[in-house]
C-alpha positions in Angstrom: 16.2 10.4 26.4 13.2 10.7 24.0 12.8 14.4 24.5 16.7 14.9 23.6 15.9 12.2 20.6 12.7 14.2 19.0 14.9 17.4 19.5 17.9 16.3 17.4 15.6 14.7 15.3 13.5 17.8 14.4 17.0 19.8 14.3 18.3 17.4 11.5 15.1 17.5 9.5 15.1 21.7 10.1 18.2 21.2 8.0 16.2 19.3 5.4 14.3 22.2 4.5 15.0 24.5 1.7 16.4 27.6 2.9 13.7 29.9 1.7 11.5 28.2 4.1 13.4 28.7 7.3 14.3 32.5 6.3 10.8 33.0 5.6 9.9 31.6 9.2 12.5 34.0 11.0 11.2 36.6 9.7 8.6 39.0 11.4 5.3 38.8 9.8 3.8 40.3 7.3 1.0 42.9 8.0 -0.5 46.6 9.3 1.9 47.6 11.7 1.4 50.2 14.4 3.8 51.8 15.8 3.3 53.8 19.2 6.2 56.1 20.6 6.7 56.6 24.4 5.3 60.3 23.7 2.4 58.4 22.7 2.5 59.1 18.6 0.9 56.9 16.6 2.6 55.8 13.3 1.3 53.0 11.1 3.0 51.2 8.2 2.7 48.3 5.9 5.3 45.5 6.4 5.9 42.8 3.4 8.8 40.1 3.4 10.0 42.1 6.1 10.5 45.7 4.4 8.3 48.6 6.3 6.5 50.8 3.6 5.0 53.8 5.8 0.8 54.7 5.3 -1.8 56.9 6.9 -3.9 55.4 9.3 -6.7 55.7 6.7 -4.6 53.8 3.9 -3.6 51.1 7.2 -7.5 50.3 7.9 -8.6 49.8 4.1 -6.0 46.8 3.9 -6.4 45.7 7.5 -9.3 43.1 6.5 -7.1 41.0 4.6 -3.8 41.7 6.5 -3.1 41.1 10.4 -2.5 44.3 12.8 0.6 44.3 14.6 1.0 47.1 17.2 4.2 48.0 18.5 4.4 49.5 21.9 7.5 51.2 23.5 10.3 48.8 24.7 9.9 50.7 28.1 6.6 48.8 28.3 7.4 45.6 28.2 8.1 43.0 31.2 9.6 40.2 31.2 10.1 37.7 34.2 11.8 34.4 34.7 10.0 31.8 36.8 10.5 28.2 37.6 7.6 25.4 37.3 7.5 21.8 37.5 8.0 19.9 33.9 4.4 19.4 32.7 2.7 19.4 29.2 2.2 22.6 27.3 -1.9 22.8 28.2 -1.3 21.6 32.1 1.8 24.7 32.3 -0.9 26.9 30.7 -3.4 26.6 32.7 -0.6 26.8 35.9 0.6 30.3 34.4 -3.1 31.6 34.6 -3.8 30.8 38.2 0.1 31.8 39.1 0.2 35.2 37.2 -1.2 36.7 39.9 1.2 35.8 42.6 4.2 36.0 40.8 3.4 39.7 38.6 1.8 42.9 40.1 -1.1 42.5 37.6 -3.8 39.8 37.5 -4.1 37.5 33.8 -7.2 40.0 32.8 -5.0 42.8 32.7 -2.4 41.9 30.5 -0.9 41.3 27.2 1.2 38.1 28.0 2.4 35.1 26.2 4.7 31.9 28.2 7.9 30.6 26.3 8.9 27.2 28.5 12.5 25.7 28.4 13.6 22.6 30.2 16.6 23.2 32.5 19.3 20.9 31.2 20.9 20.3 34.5 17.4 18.8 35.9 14.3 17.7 33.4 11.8 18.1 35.9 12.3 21.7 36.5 11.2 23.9 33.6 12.4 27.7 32.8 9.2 30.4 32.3 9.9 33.3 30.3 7.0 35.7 30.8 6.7 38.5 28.4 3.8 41.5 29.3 2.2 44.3 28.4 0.0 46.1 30.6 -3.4 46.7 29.1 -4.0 49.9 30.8 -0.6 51.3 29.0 -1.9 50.7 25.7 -5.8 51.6 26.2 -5.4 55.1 24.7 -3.9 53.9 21.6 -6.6 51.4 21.4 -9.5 53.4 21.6 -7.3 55.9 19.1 -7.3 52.7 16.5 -10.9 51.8 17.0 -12.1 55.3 16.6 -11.1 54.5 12.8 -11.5 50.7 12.4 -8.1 48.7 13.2 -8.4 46.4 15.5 -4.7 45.2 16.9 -4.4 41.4 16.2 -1.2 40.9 17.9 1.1 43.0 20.4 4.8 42.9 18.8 7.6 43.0 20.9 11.2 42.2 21.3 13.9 42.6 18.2 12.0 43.8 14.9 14.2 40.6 12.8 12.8 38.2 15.7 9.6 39.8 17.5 7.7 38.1 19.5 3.5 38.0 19.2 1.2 39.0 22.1 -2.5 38.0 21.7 -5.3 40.6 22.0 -7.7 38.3 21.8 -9.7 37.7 25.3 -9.8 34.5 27.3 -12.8 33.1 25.4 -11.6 33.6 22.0 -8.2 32.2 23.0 -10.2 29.1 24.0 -12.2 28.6 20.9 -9.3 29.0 19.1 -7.0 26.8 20.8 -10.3 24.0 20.7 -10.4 24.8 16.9 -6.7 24.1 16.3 -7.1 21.1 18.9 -9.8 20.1 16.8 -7.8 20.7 13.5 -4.7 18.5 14.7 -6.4 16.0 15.9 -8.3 16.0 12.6 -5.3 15.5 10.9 -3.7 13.2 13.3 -7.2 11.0 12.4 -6.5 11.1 8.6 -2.8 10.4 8.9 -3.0 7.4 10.9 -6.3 6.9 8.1 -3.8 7.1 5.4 -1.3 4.3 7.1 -4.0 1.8 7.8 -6.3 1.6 5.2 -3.8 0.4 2.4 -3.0 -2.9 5.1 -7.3 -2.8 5.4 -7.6 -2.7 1.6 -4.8 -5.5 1.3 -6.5 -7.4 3.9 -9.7 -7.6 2.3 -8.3 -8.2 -0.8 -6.3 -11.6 0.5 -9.5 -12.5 2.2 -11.7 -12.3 -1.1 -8.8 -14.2 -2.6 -8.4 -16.8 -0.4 -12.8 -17.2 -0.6 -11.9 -17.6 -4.3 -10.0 -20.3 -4.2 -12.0 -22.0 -1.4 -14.9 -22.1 -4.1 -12.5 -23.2 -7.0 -11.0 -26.4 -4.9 -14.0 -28.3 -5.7 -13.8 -27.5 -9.8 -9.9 -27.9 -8.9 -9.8 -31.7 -7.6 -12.2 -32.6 -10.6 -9.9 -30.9 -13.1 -6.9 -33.1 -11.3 -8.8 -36.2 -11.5 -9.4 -35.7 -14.9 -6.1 -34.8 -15.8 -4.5 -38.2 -14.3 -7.2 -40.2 -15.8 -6.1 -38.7 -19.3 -2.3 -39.2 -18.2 -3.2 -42.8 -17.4 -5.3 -43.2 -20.8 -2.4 -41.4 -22.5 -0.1 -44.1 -20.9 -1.7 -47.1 -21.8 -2.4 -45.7 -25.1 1.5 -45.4 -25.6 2.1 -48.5 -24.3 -0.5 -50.6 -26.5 0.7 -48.5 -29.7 4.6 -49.2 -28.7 3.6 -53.4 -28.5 1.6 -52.9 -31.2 5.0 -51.9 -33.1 6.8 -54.6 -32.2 4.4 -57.5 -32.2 2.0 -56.2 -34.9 -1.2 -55.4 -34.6 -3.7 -58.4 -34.0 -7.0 -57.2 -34.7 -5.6 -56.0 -38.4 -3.9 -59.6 -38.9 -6.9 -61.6 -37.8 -9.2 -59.5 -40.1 -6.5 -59.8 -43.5 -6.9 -63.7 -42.3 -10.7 -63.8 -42.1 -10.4 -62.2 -45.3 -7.5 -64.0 -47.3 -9.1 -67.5 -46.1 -11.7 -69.0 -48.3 -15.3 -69.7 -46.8 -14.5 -73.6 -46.3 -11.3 -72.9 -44.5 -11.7 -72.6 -40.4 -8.9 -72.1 -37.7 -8.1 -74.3 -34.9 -5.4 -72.4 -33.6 -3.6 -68.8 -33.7 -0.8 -66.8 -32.5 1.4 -63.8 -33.1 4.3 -63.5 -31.8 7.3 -60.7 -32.6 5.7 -60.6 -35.8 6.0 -63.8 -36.5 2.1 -65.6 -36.7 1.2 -69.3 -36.7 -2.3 -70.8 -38.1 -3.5 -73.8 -37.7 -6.5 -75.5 -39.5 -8.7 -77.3 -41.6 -10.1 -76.5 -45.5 -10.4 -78.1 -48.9 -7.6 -77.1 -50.6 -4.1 -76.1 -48.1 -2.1 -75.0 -51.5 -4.5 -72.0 -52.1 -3.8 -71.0 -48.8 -0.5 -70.1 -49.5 -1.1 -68.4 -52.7 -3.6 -66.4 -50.7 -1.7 -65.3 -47.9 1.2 -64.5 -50.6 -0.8 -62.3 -52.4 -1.7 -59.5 -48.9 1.9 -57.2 -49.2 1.6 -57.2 -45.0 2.4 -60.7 -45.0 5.8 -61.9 -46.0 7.1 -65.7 -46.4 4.2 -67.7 -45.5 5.0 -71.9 -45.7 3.6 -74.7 -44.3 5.2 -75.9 -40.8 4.2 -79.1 -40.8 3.7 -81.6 -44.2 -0.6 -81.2 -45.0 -2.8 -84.6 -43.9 -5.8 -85.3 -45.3 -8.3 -86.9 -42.5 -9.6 -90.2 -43.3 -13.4 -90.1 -44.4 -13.4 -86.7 -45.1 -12.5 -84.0 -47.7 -11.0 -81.1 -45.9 -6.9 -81.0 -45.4 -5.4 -80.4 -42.0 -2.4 -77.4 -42.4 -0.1 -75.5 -40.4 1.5 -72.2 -42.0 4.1 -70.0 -40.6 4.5 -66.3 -41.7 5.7 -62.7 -41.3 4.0 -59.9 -40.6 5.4 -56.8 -41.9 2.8 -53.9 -40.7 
């Protein structure tokens, strides 16, 4: 089930790609290639975007360091066999083939040129389908030691269709190893930085929401001051309002008492005060009541001041006992 997922899966995004991509991937590869007839006739060319320009051999080895070498041998030389393996993975079947190439090919694995292609069999996904493809080194030993004798080295054996070849190493069994350890290497290089790239922006926002939260951890001391503060000012601000709104509607007493102290001559005194909705009472004693009036007439914030009560004089004494009644107006 997840094999036939990952297969449609890389099918759809093959059909993602530009086209100049895939058509660049089907086509044979660019290089020195050498052609060898069945009489044994060497011929060499230069192939770019898959058009075959022929050279000497001379011309082939001056651009062979920066191009691979591709030999062709004759399609009479090439073997191909069909075997059937257990399902394994790709290193495990490699290894298999190695060991097995003996038994199931007339030649041992040192004396070919040989590459695996594996298919599962769709009727049963533990059995897999081996295409062998070989060419036998001792066919193409002349025409190597022709090449060497003026510098190119074969890279690859080509074989199969020339739109759709197929790539034998020349490489031995140790260089084949270091290679496949340094593209091992490689990948899992890669895999490391990819799985690098996912994780370290959720590291980076991790740390980041940890510094935060120590932030704040060191800010809720400052933070419960700056609340206490700020209710003690909207509890100041509260009464303020309130003493300022009674203050409107009953007057202010501190201002009347000090207009009194101040309207009231030095041998006046007070027995008794009050202030109610702007309306204030005095009570007393002083020399002479009817100045009081003219006094208290005289400050603008009070308005219609009159005696309450009729003004006694005590017996054996010269001061006059009042009451007066007025209006406060600021």
């Amino acid at each position: 089930m997840l094999a036939s997922f990952f297969s449609w899966w890389i099918a759809r995004i093959t059909e993602l790609l530009p086209s100049t991509w895939t058509n660049a991937a089907a086509r044979p590869r660019d290089g020195v290639v050498i052609d060898l007839s069945q009489g044994h006739e060497i011929t060499a060319s230069i192939r770019r975007k898959g058009i075959q320009e022929a050279v000497g051999l001379g011309a082939a080895a001056r651009v062979a360091g920066r191009n691979p070498v591709l030999l062709r041998p004759p399609q009479e030389s090439v073997l191909v066999k069909h075997h059937i393996v257990p399902t394994a993975p790709r290193r495990e079947l490699d290894q298999l083939l190695r060991y097995e190439l003996a038994r199931i090919t007339p030649f041992p694995v040192e004396a070919l040129f040989w590459r695996w292609d594996a298919h599962v069999k769709p009727g049963d996904r533990a059995r897999t389908e081996i295409t062998l493809t070989m060419v036998p080194k001792m066919l193409l030993a002349p025409t190597l030691a022709a090449l060497d004798s003026v510098d190119l080295k074969p890279d690859f054996v080509e074989v199969g269709p020339v739109e759709r070849p197929l790539l034998l190493p020349v490489a031995d069994d140790t260089e084949l190893t270091n290679g496949s350890a340094l593209a091992r290497g490689l990948a899992w290089s890669c895999g490391g930085l990819a799985i690098v790239a996912m994780v370290l922006p959720l590291v980076l926002q991790i740390v980041a929401l940890r510094a935060t939260d120590d932030a704040i951890t060191e800010l809720q001391p400052a933070i419960r001051q700056v609340d206490v503060l700020r209710r003690g000012l909207t509890a100041n601000g509260a009464a303020r309002e309130v003493i300022t709104r009674e203050s409107e509607r009953t007057g202010d007493v501190l201002q009347v008492l000090a207009a009194i102290t101040r309207i009231l001559p030095d041998d006046s005194f007070l027995t008794d005060f009050s202030l109610r909705e702007r309306q204030m009472t005095i009570s007393g004693r002083t020399t002479s009541a009817p100045r009081l009036i003219t006094g208290l007439s005289a400050d603008p914030a009070i308005r219609d001041p009159a005696f309450v009560a009729p003004v006694t004089r005590i017996e054996g004494a010269t001061s006059d006992v009042f009451s007066i009644k007025a209006e406060i107006t600021r």
